[in-house]
MIVO-626899 format. One record per atom (N, C-alpha, C, CB): y, x, z. Coordinates in steps of 0.02 Angstrom, whole numbers, plus 50000, padded with zeros to 5 digits. Glycine has a CB too. Layout:
N
YXZ...
//
This chain:
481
500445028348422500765021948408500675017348469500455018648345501305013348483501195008448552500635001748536502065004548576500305002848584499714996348591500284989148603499044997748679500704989148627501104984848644501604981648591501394987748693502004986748564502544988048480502234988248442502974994048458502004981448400501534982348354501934982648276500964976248364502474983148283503174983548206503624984648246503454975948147504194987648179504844989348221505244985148164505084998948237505714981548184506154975748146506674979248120506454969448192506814981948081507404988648073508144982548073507264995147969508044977448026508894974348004508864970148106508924964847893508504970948121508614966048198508724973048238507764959748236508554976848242508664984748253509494985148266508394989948176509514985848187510164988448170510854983848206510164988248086510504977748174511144972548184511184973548291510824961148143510784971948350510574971348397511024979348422509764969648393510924985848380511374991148405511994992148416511344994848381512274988048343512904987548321513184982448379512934985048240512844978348382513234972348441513124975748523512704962448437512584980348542512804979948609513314988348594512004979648678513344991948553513894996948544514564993748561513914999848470514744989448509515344983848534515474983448586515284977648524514784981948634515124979348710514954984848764514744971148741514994989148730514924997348780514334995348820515694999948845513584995248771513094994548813512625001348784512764986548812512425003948854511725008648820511405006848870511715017548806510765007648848510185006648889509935013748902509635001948854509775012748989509405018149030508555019649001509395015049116508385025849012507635025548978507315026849049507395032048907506685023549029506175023649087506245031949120505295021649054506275038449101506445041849146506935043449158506245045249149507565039349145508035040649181508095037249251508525039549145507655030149251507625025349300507395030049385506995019049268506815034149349506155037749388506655042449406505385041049344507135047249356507485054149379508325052849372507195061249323508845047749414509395045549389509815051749388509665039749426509675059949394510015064249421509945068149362509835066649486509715063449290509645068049231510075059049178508465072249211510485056649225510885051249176511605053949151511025043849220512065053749100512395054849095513145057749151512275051349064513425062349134514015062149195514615057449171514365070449212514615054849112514925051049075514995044149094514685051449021514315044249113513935036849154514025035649227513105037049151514045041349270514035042349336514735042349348513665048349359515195042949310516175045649312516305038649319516705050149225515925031849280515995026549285515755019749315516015026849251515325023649332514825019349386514895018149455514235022149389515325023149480515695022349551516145016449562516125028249563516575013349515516835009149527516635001749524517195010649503515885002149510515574994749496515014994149538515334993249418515204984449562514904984649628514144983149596515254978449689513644984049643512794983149626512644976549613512274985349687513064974149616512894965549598513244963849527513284959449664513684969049517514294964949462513874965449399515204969549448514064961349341513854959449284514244965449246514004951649265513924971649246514304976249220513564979849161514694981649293513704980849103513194984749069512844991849116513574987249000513424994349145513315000249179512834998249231513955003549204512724994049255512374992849331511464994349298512584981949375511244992749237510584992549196510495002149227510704990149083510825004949225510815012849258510645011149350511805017649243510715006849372510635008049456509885003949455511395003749518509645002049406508885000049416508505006349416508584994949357508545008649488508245013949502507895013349612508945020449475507685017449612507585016449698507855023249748506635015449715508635024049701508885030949714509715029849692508415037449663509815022649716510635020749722510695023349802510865010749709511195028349790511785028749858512385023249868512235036049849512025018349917512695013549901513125015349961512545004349899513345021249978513725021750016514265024849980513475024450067514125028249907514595030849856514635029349803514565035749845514145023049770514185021749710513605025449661514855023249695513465033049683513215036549639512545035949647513435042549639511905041449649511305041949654511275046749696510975042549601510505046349741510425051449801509495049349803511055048849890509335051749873508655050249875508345044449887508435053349912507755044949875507345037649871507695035249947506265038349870507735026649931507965023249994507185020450036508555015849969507135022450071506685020950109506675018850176506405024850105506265014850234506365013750287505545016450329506635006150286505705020650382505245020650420505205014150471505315026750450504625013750496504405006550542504215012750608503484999850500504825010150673504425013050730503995010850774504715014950763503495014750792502895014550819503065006350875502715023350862503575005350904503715001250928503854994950918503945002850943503804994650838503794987850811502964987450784504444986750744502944992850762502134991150749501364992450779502054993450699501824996850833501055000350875500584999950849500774997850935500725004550803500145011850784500465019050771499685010550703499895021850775499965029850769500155029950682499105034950796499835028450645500065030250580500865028050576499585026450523501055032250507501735031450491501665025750442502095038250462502165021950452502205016950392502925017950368502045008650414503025016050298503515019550276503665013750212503285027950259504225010650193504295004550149504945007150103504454996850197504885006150038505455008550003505865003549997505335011249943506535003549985506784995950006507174993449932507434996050085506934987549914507264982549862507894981149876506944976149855508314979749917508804975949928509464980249891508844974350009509254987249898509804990849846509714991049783509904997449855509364987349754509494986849661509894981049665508704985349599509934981049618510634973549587510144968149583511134974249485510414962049608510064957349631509714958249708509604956349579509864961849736509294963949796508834962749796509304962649848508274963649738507564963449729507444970949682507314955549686506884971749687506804978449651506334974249579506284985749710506284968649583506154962249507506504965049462506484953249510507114967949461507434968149391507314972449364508014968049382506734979549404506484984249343505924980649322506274992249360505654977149355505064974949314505314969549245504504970749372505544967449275506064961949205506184966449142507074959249235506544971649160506864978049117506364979949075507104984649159505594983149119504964983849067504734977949035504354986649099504944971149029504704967648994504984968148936504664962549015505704964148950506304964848900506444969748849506804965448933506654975348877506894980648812506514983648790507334985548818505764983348790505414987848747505424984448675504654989348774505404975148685505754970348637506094972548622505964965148645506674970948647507544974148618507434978548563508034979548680507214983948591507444990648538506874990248497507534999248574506554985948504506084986048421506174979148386505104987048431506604976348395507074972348362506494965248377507304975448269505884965848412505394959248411505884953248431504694959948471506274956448488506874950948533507504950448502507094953548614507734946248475508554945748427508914943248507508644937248334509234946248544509704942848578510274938048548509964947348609510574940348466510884935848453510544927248417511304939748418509784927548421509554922848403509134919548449509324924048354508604924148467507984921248544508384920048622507264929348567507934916848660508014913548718507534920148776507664904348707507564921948813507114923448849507044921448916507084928548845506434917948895506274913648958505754917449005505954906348935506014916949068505754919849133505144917249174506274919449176504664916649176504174910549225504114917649301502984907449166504134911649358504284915449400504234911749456504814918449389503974916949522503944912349595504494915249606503324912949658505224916849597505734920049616506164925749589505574921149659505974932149616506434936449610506304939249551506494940549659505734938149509505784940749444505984936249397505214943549423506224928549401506514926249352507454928449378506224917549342507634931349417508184931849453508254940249412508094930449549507784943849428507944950549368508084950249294507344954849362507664943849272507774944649211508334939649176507124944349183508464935149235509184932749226509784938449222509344927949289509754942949267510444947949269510304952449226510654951749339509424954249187509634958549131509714955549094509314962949109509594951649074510124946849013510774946349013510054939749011511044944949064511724945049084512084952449050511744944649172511704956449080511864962949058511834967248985511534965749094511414961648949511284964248906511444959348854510714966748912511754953948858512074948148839511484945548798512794949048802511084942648828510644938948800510354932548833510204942948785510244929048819510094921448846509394920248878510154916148784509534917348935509204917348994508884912848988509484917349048508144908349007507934902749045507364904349096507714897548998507694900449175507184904449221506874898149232507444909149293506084898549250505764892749277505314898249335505264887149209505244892049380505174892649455504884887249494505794893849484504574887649535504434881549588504884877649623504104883549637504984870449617505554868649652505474869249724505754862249635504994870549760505004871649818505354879049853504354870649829505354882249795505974890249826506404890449869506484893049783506714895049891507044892449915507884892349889506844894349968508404889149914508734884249881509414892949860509004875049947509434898349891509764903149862509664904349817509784907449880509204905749782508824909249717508974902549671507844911749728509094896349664509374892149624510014891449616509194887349635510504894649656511114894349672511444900249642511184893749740511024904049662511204911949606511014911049522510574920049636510454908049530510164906249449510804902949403509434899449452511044900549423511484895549415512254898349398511444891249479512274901949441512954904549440513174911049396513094906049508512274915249370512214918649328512374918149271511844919649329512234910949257512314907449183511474906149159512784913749119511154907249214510434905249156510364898849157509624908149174509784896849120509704889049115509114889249153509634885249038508994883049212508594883249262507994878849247508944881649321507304880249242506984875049250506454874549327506614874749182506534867749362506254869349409505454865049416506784868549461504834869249412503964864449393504024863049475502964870549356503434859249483503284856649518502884860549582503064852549485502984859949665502574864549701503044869349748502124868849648502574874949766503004880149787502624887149763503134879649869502614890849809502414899449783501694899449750502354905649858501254894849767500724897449750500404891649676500254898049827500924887049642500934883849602501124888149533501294879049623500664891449507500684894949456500454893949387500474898949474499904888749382499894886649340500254879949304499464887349345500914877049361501114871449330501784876949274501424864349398501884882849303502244887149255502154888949212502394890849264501624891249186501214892649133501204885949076500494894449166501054881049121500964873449060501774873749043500654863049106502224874049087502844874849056502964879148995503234876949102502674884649007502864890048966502354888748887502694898049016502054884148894501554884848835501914878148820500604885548845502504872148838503014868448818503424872148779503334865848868503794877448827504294880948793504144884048722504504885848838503584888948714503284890748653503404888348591502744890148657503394882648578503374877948543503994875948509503124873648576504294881148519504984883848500504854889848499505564882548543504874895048418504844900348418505354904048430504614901548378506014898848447506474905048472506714905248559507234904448423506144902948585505964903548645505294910848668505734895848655505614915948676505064922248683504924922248771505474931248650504344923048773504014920848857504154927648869503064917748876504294929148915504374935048976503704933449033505284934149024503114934349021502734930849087502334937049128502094924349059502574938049168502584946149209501714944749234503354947349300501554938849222500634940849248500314944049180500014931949273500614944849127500404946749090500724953449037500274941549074501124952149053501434956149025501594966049055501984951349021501324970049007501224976949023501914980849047500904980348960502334977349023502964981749038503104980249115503664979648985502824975649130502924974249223502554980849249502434965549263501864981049251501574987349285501834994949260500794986949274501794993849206502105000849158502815002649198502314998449058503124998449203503835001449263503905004349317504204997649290503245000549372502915003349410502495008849435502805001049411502025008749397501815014949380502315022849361501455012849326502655019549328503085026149304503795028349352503375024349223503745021549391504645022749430504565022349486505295017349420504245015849517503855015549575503615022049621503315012449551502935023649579502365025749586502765034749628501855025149498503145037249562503405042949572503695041749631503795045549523504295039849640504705038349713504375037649753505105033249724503835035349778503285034349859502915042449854502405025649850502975045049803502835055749776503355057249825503135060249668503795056849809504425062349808504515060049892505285060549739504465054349922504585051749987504025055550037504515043249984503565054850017502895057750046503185065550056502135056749987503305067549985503425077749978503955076950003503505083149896504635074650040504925076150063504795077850142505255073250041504145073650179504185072250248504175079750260503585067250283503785084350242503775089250270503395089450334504325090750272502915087550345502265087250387501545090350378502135081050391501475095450414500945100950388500275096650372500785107450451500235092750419499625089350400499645082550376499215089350451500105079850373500165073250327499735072350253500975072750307499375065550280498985062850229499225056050215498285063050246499235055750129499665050350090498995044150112499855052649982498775041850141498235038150161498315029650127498225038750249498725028350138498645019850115499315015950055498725014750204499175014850005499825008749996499605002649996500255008849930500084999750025499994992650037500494987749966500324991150129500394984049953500774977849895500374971749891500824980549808500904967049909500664962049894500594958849816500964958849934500124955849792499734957249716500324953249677498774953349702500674945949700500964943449668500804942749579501454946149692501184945949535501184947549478500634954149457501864948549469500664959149508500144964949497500554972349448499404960749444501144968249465501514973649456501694979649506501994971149438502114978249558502284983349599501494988049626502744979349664500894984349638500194986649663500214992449589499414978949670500334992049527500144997749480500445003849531500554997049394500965004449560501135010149569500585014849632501885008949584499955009549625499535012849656499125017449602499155008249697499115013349567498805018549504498995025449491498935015849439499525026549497499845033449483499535037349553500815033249478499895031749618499925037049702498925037549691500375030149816498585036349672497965036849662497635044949650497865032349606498065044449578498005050149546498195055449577498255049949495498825056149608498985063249661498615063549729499815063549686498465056349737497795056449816497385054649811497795053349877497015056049782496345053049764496025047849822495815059349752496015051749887495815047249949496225041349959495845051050015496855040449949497015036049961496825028049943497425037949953497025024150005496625017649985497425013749959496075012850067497255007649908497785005849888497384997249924498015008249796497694994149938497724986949976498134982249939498034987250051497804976549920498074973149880498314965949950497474971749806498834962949960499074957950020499184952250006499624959350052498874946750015499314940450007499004933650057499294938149918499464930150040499264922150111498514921650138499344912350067498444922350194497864918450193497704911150199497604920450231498324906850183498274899350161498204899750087498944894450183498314904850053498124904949996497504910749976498724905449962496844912150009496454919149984496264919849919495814920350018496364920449877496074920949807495824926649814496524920349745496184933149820495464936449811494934938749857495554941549781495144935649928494704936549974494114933949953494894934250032494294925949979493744922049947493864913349902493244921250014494144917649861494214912549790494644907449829493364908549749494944908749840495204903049915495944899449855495664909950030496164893849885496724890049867497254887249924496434884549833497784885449893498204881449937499084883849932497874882650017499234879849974500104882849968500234887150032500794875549969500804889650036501024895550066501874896050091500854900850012502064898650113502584899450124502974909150141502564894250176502614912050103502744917650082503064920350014502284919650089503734917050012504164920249966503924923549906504484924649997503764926849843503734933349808503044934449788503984939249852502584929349812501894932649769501484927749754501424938049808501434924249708501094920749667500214922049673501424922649599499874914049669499214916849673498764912249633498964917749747498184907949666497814903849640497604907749579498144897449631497454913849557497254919049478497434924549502497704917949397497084930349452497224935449463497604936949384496614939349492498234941849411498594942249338498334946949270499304945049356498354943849234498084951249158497914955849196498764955749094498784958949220498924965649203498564969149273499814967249189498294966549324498084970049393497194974149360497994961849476497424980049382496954984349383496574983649424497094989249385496164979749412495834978949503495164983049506495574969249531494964987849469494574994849495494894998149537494424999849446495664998149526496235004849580496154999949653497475005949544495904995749654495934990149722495474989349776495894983749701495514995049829495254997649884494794990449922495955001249930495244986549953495344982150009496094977249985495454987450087495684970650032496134965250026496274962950092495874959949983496854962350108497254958950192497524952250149498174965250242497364947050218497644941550193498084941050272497054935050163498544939750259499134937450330499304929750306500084943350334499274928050377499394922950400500284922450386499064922950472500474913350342501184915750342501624913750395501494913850284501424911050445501624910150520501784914950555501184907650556501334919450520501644928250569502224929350538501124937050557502134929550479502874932450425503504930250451502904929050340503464919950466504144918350474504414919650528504274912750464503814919250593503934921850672504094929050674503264920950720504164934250632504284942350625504934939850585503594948250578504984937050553505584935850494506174932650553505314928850415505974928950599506564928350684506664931150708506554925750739506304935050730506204940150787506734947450764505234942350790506734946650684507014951950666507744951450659506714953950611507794942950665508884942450633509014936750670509194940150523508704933150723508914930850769509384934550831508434928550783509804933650846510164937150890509764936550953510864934750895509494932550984508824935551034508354941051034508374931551035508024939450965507644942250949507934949350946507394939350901508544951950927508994958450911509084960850975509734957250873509374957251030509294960751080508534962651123509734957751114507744958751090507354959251130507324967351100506744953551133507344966751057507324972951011507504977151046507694973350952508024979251064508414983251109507994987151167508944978551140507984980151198507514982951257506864985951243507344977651303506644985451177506054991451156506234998151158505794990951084507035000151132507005005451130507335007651072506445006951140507445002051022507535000750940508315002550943507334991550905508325006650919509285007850890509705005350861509485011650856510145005050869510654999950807510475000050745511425001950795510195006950739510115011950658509665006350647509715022050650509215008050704508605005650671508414997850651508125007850714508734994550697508904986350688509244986150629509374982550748509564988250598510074988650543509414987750491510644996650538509044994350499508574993650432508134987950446508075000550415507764986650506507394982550500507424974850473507254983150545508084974750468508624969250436508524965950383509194971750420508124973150351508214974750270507484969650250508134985550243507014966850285506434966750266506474957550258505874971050322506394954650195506314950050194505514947450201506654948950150505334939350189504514936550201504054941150176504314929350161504254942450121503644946650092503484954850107503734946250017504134957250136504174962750151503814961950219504834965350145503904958050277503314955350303502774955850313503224952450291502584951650247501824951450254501534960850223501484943250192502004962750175501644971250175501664975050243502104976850120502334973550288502044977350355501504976050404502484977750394501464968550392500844967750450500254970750409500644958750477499924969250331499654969750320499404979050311499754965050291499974982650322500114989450343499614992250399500824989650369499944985950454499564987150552498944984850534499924981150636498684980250484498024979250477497714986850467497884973950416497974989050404497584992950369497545000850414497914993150292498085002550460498085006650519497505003750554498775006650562497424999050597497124999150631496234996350610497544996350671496164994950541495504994850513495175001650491495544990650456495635006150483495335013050468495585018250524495565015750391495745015050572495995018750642496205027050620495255018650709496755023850585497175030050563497535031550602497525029850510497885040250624498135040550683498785044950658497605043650741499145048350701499925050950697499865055750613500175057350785499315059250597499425062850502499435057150445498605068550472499155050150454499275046450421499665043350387499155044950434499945041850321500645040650301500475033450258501025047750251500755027550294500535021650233501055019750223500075015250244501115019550142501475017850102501685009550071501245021650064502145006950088502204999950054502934999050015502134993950113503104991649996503834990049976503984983950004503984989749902504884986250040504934980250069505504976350015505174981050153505194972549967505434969949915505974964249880505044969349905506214963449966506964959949958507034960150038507014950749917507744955450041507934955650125507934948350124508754959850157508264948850203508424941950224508784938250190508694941550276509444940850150509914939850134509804932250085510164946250108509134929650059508704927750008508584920550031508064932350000508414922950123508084918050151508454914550214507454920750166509204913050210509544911350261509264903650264510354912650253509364900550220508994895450230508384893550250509004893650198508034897650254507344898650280507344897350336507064904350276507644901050395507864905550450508504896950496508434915850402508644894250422509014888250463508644882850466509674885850436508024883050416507564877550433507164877450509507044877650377506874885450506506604887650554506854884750625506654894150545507604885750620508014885150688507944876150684508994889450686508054872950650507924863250654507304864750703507634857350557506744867550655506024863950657505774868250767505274868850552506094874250764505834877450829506294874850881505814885750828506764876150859507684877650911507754882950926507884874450987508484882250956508624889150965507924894450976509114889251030508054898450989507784905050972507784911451041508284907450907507374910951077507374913651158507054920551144506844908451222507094921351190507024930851224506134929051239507704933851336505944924151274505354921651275505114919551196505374915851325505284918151176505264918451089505014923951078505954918151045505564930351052505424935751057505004939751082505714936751066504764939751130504234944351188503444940451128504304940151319503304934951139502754931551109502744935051032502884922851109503304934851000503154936850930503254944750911503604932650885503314946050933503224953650966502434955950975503574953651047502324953251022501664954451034501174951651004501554953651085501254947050982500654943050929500724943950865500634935450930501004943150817501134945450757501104953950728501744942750751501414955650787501464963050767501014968050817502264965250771501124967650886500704972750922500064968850920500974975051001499794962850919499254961750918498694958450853499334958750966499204962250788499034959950724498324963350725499584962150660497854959250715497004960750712496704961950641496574953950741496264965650644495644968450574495514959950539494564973150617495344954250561495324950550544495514948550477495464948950579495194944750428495474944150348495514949350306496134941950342495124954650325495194960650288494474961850257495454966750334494634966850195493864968150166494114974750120493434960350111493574979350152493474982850111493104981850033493254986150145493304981949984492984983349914492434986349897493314986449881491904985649891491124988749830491374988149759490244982749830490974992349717491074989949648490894983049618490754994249612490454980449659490164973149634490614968849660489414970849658491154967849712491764964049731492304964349705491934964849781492544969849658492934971449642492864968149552492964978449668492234967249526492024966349469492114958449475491324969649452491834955649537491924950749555492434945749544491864951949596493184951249556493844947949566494064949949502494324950349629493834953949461494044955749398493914949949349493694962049377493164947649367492794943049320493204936649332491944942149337493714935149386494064929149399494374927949325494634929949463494864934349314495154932749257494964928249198495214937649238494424929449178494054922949141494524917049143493334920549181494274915049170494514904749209495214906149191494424901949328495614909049227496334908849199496714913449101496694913249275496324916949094496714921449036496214918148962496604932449054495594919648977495224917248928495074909648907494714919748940494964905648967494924898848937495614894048928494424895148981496184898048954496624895148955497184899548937496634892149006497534903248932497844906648909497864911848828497834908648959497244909748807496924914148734496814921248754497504914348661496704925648807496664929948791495564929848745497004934348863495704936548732494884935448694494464939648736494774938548604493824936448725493074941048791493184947248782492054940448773493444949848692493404958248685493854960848728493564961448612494474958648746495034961948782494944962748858495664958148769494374954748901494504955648962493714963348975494464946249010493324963648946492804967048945493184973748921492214963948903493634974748891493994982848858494344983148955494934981848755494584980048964495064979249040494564985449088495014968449088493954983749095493374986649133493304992749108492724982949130493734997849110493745003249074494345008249111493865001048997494395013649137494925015549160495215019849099494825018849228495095021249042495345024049001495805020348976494985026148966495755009848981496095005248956496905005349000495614998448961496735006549062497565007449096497765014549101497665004549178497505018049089497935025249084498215026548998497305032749111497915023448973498235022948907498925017948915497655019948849498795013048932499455008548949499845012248989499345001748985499575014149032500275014449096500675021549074499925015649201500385027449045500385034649013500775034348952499645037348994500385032348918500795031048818501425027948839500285023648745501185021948835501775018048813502405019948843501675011248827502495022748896503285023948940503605028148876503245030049034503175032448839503365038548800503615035848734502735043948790503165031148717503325026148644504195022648673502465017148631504155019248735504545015648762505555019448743504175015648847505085024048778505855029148780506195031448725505765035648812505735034548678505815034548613506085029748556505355035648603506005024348582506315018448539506955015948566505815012248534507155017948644507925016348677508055022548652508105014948767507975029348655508445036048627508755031848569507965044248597508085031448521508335030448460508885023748432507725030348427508745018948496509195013248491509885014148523508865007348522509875018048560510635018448568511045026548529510755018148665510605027448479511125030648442511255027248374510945037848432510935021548353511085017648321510905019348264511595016248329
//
């Protein structure tokens, strides 16, 4: 029985089947997400003609990390190698890329594991509840377009300090926007929102720091794809050695939990501001790193699976975030050696994707890992997110020089230092676990029995394991009505 599905609503069931049948909707099951090459051909005959952005039921099938958008259909994990020349080191670094799911964030599977495990057990009435999103960004932006998709009613809240795309899309989605006060690392003025919203029971919280279906996606969809990327290299001596994620929500980092289990050695690295260290050292403040939320550690982060912590500076991020789509910066590129190909992908890497590569060259060059080494990260949106960013940048610097370039080149990236880094003991790690307190227990209701059950690895392999299986079982059964 699901720890999560605690009843199944049969007349909200029923009625909820009957209405998305009407609008030619089925829902994808968590292993179809993980294996899209076992989805209908029924599904695939029709899926070619709809673009990755469009408000199409069918697109809930491309929340996967194995869209061919060069045909519409499915192919292999999308991934980007980083050359030695942008990052000088010997290890391989290797980033799976967000920008090809719908929305160009890879947020909307995590949205997806929140949402429909509701849905199909009738807890969520789309024709009656609200589902409201709390979010530093791209996950109230996923769970805006699965609503869309799944015709159910949206409300996203966010920091008004975001930046001004992600309100513009919110908007144009049809959700209803609320914007708290702050920027990325203002997380608890969202939360007081969300314990406003409550107060209306037909307001159901979606709140991805807590909520299991965020890591549970990860783990199960994630986790596999950085497998199959690794078993493809085909390198006699290649070792799966590092993933890197920045903790944000503590979702995308589950999919260390799984890469754990097939590498035991591997270290998993948890990344975020060092204007904001929380779990370095309990640290505070604001940030300007896009995508990862801090000031707490979330429910759902396993933080036994949590090796080491990199904190990057977000000055490096935005000076790498020029260097990479400035037209200076594109040709300094050049003169490295960097290919069109390869400028093309590097394209792909928005702030936060960023801060996982430097925090990558950290973790290379703190365990002086050399050419068998393979570290694993996600580069979890693009630029495309942050033009405005990139035009503030250009006010506040000016134009944008080749002398520009050469400096951020070499400082950010070839001369990114061990600095801000820590390896993990069990008593540091218990440490950052015991944070939870202050945020879940005295303020959020969770109870002492649940954060003390947490300290248990039998407690997330039961979550992350079961439930996908309960999960799937209740979409089979919901879309045959």
């Amino acid at each position: 029985m699901s720890q999560i599905i605690k009843q199944l609503h049969a007349a909200t069931i029923k009625k909820t089947a009957a209405h998305c049948k009407e609008r030619g909707i089925t829902i994808p099951t968590f292993a179809q997400m993980r294996n899209p090459e076992t989805i209908p051909n029924s599904v695939k005959q029709k899926i070619s003609n709809v673009g990755l952005w469009d408000v199409n039921p069918l697109n809930l099938f491309r929340i996967t990390w194995k869209n061919n958008i060069s045909n519409g259909q499915f192919g292999a994990v999308n991934y980007v190698e980083i050359p030695k020349a942008i990052s000088g080191v010997n290890a391989r670094i290797i980033g799976l890329i967000g920008k090809y799911f719908p929305t160009g964030a890879h947020k909307v599977g995590a949205a997806f594991g929140c949402l429909v495990p509701r849905l199909v057990s009738g807890e969520f009435d789309p024709q009656k509840h609200k589902a409201v999103w709390p979010s530093t960004g791209n996950f109230c932006r996923g769970g805006a377009f699965d609503c869309a998709l799944l015709d159910c009613t949206a409300i996203a809240i966010l920091p008004e300090g975001m930046s001004k795309e992600r309100f513009t899309w919110l908007k144009e989605i049809g959700a209803e926007v609320i914007a708290t006060h702050g920027t990325e690392s203002n997380v608890k003025e969202i939360y007081d929102k969300c314990w406003e919203l409550k107060q209306d029971p037909l307001n159901i919280i979606f709140n991805q720091f807590e909520e299991f279906g965020n890591p549970i996606w990860h783990y199960n969809v994630t986790g596999p794809a950085i497998e199959e990327v690794f078993q493809s290299l085909q390198k006699k001596n290649a070792r799966a050695s590092a993933y890197i994620s920045a903790t944000g929500s503590a979702g995308t980092i589950a999919a260390g939990d799984y890469l754990k289990k097939q590498f035991p050695h591997l270290k998993v690295v948890a990344t975020e501001a060092l204007q904001c260290p929380t779990l370095l050292m309990n640290g505070f403040g604001a940030h300007r790193i896009e995508g990862i939320g801090d000031k707490h550690i979330p429910w759902v982060h396993n933080v036994m699976n949590t090796d080491c912590i990199a904190a990057i500076d977000d000055e490096d991020c935005m000076r790498v975030l020029r260097l990479l789509n400035e037209d200076e910066g594109k040709k300094y590129l050049s003169s490295l050696g960097i290919s069109v190909t390869e400028k093309e992908k590097l394209s792909l890497l928005g702030i936060s994707s960023i801060c996982n590569l430097l925090a990558a060259i950290k973790t290379a060059k703190y365990f002086e890992m050399n050419e068998d080494d393979v570290i694993f990260t996600i580069f979890t949106d693009s630029p495309d997110l942050y033009q405005s960013r990139l035009e503030e940048l250009h006010q506040e610097h000016g134009k944008y020089s080749t002398l520009e370039a050469a400096k951020d080149h070499a400082a950010p990236l070839q001369h990114q230092s061990i600095d801000y880094y820590k390896e993990l003991n069990y008593y540091d790690r218990k440490a950052i676990h015991n944070l939870k307190y202050f945020t879940w227990v005295e303020q959020q209701g969770k109870t002492y029995e649940e954060i003390n059950a947490q300290w248990n690895e039998e407690y997330w392999l039961r979550l992350f394991e079961d439930e996908v299986k309960e999960f799937d079982k209740l979409i089979e059964d919901f879309n045959r009505g």
